[in-house]
PDB file with one MODEL, atoms N, CA, C and O in Angstrom:
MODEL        1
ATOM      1  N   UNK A   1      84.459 112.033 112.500  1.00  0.00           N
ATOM      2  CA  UNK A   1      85.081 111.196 111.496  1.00  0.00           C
ATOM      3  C   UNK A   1      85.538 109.902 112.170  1.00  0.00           C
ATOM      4  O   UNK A   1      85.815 109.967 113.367  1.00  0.00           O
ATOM      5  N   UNK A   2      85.678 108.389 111.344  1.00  0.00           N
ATOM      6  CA  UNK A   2      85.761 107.451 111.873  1.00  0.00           C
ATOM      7  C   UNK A   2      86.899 107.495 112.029  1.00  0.00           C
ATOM      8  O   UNK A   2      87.580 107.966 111.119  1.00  0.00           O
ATOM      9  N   UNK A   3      87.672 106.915 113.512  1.00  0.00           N
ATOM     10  CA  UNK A   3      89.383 106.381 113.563  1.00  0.00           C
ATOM     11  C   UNK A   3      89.885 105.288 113.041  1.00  0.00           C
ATOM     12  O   UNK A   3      89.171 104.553 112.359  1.00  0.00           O
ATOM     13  N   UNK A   4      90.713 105.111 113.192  1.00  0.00           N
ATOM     14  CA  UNK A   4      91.236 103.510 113.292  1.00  0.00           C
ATOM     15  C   UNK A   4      92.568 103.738 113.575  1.00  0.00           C
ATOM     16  O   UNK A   4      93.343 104.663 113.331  1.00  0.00           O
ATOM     17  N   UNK A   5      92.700 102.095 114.464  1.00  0.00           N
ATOM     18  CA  UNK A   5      93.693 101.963 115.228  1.00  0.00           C
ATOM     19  C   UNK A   5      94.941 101.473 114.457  1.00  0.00           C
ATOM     20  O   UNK A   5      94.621 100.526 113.738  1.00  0.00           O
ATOM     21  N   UNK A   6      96.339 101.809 114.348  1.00  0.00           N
ATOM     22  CA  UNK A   6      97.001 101.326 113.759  1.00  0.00           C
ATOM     23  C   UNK A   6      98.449 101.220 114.143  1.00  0.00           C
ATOM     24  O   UNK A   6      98.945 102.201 114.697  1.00  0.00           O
ATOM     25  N   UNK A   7      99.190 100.168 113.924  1.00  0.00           N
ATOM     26  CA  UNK A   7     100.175 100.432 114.512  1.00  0.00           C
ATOM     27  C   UNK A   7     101.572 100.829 113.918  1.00  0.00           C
ATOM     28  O   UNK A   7     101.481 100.522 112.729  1.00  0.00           O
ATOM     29  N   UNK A   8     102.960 101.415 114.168  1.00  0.00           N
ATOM     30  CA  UNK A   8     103.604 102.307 113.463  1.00  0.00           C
ATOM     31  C   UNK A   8     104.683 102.049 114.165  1.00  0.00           C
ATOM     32  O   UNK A   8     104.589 101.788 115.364  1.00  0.00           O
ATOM     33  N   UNK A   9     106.303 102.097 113.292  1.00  0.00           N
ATOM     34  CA  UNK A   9     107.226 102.531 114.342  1.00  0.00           C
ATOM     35  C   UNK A   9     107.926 103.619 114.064  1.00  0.00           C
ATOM     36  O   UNK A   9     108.504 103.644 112.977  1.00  0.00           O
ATOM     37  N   UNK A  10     108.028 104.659 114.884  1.00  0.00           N
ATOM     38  CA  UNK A  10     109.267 105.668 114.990  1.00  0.00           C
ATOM     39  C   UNK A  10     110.042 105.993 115.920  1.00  0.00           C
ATOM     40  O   UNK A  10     110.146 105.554 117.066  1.00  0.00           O
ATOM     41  N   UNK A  11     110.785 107.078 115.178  1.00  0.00           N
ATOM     42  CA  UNK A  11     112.037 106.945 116.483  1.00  0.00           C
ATOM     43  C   UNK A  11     111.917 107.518 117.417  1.00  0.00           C
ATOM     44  O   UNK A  11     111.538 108.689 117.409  1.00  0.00           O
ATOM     45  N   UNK A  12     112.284 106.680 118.793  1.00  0.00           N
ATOM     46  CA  UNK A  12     112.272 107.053 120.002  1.00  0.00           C
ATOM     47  C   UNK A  12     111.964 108.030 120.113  1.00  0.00           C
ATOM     48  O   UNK A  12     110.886 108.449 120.535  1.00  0.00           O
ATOM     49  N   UNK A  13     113.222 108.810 119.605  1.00  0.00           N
ATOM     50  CA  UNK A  13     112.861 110.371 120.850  1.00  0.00           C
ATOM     51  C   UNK A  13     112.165 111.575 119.978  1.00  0.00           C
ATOM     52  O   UNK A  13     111.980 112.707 120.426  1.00  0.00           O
ATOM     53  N   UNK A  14     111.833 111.170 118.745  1.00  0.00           N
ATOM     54  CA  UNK A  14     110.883 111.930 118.346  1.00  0.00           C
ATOM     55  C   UNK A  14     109.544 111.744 119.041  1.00  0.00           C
ATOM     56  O   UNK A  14     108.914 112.711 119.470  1.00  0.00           O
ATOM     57  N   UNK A  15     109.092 110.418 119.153  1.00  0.00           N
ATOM     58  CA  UNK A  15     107.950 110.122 120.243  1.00  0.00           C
ATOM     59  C   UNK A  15     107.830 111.071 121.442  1.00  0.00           C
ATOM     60  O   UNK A  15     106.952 111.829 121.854  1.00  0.00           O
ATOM     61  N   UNK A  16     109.178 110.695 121.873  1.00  0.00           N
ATOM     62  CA  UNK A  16     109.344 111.527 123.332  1.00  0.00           C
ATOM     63  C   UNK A  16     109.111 113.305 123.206  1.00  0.00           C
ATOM     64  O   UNK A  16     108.547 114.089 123.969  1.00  0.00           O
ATOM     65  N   UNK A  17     109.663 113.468 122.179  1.00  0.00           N
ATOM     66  CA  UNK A  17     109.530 114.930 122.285  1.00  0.00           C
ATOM     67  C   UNK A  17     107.866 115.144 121.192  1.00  0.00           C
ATOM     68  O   UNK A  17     107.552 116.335 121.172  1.00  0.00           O
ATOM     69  N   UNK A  18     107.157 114.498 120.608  1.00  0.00           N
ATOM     70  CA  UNK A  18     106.194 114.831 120.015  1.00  0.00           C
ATOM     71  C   UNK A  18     105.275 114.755 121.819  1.00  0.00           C
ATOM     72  O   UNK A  18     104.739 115.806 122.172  1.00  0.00           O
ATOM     73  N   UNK A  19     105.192 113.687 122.658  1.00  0.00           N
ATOM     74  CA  UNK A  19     104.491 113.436 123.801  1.00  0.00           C
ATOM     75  C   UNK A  19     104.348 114.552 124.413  1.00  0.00           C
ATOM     76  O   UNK A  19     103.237 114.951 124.759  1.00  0.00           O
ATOM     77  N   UNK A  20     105.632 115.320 124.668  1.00  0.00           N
ATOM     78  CA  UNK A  20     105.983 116.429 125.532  1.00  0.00           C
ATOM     79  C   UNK A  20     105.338 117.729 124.897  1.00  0.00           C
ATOM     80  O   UNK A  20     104.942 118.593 125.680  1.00  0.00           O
ATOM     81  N   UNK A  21     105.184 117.961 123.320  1.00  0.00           N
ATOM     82  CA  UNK A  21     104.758 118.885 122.386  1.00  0.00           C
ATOM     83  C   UNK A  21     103.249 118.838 123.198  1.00  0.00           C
ATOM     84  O   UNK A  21     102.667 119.540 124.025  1.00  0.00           O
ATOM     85  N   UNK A  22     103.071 118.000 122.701  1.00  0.00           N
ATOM     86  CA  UNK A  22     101.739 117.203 122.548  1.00  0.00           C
ATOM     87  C   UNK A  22     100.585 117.815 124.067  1.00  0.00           C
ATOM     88  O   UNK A  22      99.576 118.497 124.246  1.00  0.00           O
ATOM     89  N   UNK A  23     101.561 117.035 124.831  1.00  0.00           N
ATOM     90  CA  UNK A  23     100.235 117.905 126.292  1.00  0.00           C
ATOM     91  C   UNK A  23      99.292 117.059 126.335  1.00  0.00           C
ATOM     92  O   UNK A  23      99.468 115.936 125.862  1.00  0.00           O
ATOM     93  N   UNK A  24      98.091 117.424 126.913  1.00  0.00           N
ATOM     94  CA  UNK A  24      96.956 117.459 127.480  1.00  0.00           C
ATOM     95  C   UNK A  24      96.347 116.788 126.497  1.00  0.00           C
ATOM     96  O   UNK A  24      95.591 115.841 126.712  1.00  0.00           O
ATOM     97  N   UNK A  25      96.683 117.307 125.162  1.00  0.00           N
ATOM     98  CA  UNK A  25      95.703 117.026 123.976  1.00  0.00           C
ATOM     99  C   UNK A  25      95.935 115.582 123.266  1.00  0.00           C
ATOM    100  O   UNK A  25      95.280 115.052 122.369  1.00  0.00           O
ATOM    101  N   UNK A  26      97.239 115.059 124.059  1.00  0.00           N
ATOM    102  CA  UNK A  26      97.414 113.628 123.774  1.00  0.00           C
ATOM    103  C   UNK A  26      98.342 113.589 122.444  1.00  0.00           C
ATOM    104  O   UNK A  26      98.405 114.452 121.568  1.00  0.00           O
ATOM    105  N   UNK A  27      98.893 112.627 122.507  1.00  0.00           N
ATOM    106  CA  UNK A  27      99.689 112.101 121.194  1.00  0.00           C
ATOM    107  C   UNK A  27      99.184 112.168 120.066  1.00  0.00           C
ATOM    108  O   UNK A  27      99.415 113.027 119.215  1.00  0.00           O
ATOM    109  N   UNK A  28      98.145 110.863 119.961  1.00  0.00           N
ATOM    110  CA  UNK A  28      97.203 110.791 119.012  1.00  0.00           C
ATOM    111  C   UNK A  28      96.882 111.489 118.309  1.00  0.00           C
ATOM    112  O   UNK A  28      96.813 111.268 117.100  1.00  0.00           O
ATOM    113  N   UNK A  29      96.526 112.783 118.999  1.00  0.00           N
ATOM    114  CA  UNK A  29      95.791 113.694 118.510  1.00  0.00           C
ATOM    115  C   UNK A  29      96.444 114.832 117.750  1.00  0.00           C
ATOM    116  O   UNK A  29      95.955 115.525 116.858  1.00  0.00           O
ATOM    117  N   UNK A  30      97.815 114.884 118.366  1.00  0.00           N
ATOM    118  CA  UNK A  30      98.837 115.191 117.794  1.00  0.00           C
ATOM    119  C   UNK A  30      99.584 115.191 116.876  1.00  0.00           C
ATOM    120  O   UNK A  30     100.115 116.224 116.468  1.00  0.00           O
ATOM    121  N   UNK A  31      99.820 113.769 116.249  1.00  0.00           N
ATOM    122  CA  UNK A  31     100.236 112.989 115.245  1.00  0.00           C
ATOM    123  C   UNK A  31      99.066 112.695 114.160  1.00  0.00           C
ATOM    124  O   UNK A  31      99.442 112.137 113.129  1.00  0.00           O
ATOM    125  N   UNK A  32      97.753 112.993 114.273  1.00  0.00           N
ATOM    126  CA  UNK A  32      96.666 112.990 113.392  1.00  0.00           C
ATOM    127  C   UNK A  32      96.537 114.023 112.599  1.00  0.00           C
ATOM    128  O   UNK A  32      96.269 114.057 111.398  1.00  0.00           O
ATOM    129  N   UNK A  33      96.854 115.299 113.732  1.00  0.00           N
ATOM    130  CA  UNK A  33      96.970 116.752 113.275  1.00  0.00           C
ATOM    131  C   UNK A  33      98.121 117.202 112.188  1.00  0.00           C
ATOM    132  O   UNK A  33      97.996 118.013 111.270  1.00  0.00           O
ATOM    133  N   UNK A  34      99.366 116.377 112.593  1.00  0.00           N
ATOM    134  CA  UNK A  34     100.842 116.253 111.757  1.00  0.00           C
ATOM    135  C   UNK A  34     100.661 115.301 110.769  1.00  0.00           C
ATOM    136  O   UNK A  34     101.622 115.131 110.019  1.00  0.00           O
ATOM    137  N   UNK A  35      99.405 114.465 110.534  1.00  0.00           N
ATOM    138  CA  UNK A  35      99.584 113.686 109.120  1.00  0.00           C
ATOM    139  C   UNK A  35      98.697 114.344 108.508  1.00  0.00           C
ATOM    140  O   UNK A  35      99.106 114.554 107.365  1.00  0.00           O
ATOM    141  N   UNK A  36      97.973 114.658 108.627  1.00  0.00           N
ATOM    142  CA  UNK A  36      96.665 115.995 108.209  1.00  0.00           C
ATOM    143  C   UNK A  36      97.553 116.946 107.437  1.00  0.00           C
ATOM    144  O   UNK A  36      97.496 117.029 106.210  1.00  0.00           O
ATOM    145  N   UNK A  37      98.529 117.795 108.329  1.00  0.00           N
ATOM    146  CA  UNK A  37      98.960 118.715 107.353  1.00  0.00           C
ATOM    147  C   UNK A  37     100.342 118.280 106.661  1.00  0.00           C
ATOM    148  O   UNK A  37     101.161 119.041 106.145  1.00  0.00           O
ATOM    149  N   UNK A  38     100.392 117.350 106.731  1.00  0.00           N
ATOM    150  CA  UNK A  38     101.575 116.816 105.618  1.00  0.00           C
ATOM    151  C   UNK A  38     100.895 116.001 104.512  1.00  0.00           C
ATOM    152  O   UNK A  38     101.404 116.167 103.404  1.00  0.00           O
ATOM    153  N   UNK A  39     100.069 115.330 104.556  1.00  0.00           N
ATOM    154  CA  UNK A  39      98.777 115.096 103.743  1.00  0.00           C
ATOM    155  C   UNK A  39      98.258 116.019 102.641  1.00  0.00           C
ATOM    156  O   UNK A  39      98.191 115.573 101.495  1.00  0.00           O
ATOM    157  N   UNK A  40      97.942 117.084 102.864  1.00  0.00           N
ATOM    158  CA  UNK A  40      97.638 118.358 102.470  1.00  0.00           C
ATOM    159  C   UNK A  40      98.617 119.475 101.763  1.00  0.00           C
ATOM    160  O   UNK A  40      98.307 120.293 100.897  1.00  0.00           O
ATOM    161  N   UNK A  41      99.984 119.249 102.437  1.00  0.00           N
ATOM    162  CA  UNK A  41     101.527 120.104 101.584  1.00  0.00           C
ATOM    163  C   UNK A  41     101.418 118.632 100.225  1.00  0.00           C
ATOM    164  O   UNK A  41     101.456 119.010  99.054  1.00  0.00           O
ATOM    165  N   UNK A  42     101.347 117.750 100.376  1.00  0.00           N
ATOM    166  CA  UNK A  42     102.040 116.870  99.350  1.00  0.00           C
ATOM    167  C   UNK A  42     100.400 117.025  98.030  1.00  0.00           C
ATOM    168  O   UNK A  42     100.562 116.984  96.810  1.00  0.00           O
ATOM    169  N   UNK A  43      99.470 117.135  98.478  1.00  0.00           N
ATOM    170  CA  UNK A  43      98.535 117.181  97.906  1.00  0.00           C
ATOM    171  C   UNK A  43      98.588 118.395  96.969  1.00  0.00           C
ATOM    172  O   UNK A  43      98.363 118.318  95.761  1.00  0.00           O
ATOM    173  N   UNK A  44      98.922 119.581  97.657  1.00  0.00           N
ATOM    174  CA  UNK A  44      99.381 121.160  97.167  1.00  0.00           C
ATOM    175  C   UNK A  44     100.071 120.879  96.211  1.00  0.00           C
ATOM    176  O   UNK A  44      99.746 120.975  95.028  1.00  0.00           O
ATOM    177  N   UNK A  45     101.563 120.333  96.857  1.00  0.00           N
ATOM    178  CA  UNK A  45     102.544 119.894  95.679  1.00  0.00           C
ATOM    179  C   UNK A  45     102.185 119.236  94.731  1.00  0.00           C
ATOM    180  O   UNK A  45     102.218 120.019  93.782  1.00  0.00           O
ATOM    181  N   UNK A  46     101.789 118.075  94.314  1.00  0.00           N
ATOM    182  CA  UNK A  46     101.083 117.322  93.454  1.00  0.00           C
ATOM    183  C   UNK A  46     100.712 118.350  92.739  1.00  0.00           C
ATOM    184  O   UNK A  46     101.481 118.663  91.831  1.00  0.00           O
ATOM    185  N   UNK A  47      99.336 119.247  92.942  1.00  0.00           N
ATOM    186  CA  UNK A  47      98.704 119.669  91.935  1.00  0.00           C
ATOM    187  C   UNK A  47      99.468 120.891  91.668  1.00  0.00           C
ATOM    188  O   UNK A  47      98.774 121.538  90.883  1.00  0.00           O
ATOM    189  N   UNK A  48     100.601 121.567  91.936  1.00  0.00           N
ATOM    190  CA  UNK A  48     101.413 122.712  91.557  1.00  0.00           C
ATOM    191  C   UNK A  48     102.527 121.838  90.684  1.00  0.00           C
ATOM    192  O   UNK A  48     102.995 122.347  89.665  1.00  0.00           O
ATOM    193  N   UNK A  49     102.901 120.637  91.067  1.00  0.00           N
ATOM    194  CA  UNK A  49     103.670 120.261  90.047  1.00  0.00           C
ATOM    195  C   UNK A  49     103.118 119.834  88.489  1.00  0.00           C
ATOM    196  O   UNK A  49     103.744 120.035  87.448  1.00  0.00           O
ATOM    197  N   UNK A  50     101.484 119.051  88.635  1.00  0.00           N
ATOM    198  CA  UNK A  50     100.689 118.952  87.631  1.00  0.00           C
ATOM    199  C   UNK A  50     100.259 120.393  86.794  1.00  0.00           C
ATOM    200  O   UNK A  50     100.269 120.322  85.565  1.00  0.00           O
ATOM    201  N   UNK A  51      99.875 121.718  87.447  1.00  0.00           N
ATOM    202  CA  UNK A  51      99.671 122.979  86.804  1.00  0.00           C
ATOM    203  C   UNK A  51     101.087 123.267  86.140  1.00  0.00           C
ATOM    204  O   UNK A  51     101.037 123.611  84.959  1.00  0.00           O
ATOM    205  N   UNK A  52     102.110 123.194  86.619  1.00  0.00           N
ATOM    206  CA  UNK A  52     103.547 123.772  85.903  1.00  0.00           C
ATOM    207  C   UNK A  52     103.762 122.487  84.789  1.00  0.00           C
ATOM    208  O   UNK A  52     104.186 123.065  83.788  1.00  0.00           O
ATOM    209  N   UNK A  53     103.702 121.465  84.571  1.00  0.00           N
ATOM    210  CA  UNK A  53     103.563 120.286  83.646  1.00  0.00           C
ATOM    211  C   UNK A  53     102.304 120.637  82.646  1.00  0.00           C
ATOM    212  O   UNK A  53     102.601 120.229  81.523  1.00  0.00           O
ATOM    213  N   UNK A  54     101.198 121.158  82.654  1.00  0.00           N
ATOM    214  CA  UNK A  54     100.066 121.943  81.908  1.00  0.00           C
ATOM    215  C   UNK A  54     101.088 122.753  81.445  1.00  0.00           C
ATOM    216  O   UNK A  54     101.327 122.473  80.270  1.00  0.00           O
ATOM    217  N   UNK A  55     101.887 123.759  81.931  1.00  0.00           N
ATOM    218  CA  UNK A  55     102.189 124.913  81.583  1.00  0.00           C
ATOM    219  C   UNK A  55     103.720 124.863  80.462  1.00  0.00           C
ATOM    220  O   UNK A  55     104.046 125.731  79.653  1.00  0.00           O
ATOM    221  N   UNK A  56     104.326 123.763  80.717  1.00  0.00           N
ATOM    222  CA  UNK A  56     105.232 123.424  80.419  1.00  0.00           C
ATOM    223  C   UNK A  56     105.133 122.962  78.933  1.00  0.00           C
ATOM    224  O   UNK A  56     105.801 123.218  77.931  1.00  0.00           O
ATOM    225  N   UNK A  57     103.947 122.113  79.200  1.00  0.00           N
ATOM    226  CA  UNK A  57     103.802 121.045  78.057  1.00  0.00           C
ATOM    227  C   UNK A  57     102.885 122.292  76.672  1.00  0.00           C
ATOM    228  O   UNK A  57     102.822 121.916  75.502  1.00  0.00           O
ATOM    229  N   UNK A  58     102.383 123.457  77.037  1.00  0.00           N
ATOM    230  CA  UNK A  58     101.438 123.630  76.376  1.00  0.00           C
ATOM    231  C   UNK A  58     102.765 125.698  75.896  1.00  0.00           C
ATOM    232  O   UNK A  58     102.696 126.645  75.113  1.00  0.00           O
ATOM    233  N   UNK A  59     103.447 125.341  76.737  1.00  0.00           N
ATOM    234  CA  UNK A  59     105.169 126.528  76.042  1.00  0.00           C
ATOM    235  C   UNK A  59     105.433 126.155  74.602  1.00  0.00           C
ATOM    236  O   UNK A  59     105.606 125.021  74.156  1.00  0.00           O
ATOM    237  N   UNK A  60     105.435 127.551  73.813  1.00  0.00           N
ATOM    238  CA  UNK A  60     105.289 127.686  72.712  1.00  0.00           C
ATOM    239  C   UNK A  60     106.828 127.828  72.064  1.00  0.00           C
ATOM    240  O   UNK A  60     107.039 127.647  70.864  1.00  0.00           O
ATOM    241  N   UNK A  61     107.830 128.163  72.991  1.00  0.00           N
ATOM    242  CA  UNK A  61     109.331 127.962  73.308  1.00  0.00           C
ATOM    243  C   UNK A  61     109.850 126.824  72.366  1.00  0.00           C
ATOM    244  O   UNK A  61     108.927 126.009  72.383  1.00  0.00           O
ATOM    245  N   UNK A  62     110.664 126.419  71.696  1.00  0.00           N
ATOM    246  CA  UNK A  62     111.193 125.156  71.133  1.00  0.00           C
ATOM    247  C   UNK A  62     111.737 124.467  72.628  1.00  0.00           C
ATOM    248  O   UNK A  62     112.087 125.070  73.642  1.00  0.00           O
ATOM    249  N   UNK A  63     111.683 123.157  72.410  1.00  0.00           N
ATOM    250  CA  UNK A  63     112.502 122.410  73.460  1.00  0.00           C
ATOM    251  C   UNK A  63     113.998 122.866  73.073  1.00  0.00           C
ATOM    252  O   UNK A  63     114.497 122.719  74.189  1.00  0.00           O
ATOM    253  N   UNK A  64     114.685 123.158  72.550  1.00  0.00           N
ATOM    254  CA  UNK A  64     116.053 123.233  72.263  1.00  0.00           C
ATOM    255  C   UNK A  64     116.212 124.447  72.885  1.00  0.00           C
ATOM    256  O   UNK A  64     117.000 124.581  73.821  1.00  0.00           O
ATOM    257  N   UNK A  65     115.582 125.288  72.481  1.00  0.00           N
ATOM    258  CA  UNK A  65     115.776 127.273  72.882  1.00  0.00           C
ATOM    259  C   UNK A  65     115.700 126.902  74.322  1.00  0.00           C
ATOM    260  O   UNK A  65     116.763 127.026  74.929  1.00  0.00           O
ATOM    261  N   UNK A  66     114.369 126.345  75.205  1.00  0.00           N
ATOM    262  CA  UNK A  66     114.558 125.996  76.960  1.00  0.00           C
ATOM    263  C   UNK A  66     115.503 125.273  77.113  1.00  0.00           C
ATOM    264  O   UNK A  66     116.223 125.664  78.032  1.00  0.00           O
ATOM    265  N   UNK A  67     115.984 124.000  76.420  1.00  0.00           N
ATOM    266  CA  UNK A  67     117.241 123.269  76.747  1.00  0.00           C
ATOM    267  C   UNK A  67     118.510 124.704  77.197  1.00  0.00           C
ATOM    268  O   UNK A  67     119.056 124.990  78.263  1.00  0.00           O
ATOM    269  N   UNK A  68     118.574 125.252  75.963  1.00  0.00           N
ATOM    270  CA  UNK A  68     119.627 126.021  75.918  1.00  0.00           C
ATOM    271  C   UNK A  68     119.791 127.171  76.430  1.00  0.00           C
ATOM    272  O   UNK A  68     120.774 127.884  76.225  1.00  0.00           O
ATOM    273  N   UNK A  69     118.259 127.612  77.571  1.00  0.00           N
ATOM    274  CA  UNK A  69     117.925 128.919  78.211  1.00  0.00           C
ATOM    275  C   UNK A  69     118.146 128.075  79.779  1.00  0.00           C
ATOM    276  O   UNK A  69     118.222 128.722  80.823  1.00  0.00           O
ATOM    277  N   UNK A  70     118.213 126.870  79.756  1.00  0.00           N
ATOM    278  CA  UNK A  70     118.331 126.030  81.325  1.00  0.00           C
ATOM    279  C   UNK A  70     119.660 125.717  81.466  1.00  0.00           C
ATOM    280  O   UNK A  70     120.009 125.635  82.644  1.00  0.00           O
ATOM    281  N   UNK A  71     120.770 125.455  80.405  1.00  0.00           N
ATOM    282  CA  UNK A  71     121.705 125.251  80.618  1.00  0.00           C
ATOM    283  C   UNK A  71     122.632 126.642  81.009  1.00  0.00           C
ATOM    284  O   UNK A  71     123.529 126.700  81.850  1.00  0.00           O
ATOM    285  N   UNK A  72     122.286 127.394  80.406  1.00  0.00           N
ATOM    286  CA  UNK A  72     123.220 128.694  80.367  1.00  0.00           C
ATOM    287  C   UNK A  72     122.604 129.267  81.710  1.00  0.00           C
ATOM    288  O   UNK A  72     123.305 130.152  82.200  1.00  0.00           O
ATOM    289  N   UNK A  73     121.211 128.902  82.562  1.00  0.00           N
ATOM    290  CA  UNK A  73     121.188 129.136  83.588  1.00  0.00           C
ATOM    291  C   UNK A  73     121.790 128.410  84.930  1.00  0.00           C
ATOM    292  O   UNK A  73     121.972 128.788  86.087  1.00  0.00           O
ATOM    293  N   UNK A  74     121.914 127.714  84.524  1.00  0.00           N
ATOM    294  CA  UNK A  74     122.946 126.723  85.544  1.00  0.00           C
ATOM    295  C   UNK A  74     123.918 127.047  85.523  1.00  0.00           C
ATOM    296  O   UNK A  74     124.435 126.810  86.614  1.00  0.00           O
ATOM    297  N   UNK A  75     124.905 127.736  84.532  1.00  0.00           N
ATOM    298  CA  UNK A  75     126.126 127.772  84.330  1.00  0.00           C
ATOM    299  C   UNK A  75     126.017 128.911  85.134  1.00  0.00           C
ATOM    300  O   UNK A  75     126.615 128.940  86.209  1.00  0.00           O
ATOM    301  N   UNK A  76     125.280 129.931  84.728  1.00  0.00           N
ATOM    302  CA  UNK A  76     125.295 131.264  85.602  1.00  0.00           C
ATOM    303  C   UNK A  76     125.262 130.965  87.163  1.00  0.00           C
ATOM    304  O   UNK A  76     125.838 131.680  87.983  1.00  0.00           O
ATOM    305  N   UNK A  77     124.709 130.113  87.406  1.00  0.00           N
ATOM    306  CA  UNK A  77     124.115 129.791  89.033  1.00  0.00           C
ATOM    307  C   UNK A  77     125.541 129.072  89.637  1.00  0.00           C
ATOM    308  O   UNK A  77     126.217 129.240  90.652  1.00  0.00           O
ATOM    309  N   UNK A  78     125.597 128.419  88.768  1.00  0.00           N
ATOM    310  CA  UNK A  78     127.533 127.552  89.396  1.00  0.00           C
ATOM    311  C   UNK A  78     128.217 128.859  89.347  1.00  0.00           C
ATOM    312  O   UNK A  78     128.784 129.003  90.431  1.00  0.00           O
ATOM    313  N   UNK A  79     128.474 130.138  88.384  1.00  0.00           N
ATOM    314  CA  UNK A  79     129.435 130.669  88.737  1.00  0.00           C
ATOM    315  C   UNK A  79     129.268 132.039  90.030  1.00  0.00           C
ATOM    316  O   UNK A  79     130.054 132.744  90.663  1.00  0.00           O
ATOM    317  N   UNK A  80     127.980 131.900  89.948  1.00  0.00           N
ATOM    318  CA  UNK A  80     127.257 132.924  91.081  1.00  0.00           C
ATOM    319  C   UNK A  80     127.719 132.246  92.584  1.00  0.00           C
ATOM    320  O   UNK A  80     127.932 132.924  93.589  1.00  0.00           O
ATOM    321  N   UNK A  81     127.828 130.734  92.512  1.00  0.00           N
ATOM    322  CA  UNK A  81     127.527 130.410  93.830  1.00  0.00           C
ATOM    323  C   UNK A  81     128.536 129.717  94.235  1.00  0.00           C
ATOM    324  O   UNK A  81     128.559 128.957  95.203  1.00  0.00           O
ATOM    325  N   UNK A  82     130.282 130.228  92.733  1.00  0.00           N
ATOM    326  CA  UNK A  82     131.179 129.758  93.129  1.00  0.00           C
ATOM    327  C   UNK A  82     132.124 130.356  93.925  1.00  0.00           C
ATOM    328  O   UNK A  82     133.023 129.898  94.631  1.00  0.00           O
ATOM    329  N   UNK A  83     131.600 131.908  93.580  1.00  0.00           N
ATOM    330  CA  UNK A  83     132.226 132.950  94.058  1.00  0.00           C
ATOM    331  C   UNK A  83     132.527 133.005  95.889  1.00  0.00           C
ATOM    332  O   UNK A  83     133.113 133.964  96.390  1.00  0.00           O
TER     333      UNK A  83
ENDMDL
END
């Protein structure tokens, strides 16, 4: 696959400690591998948030009955997690 060179800034000592991760196999190669799979979680996400928006939009539920099945779950969750 083609590269390209580009330039970037981050912080110091994440550099430092990605270098040290990194080894033999180089930075580069390192940080290609770490945008690859963060590339790929957000891509996941995207289309799991688009399938639950399908799923959402096509709930046979009144909006008021989920309004009023989301609120009374929150309330439960504040008093669960006031304890």
């Amino acid at each position: 696959m083609p590269t390209q060179k580009v330039s970037v800034t981050l912080e110091a000592e994440a550099i430092e400690r990605a270098r040290q991760t990194a080894g033999p196999r180089g930075l580069s190669s390192y940080l290609d591998a770490a945008l690859q799979e963060k590339l790929q979680r957000d891509e996941r996400r995207e289309s799991l948030l688009a399938f639950l928006q399908e799923l959402e939009d096509s709930d046979p539920i009144p909006a008021e009955v989920r309004d009023r099945a989301t609120m009374r779950a929150a309330q439960l969750r504040a008093a669960v997690e006031g304890e």
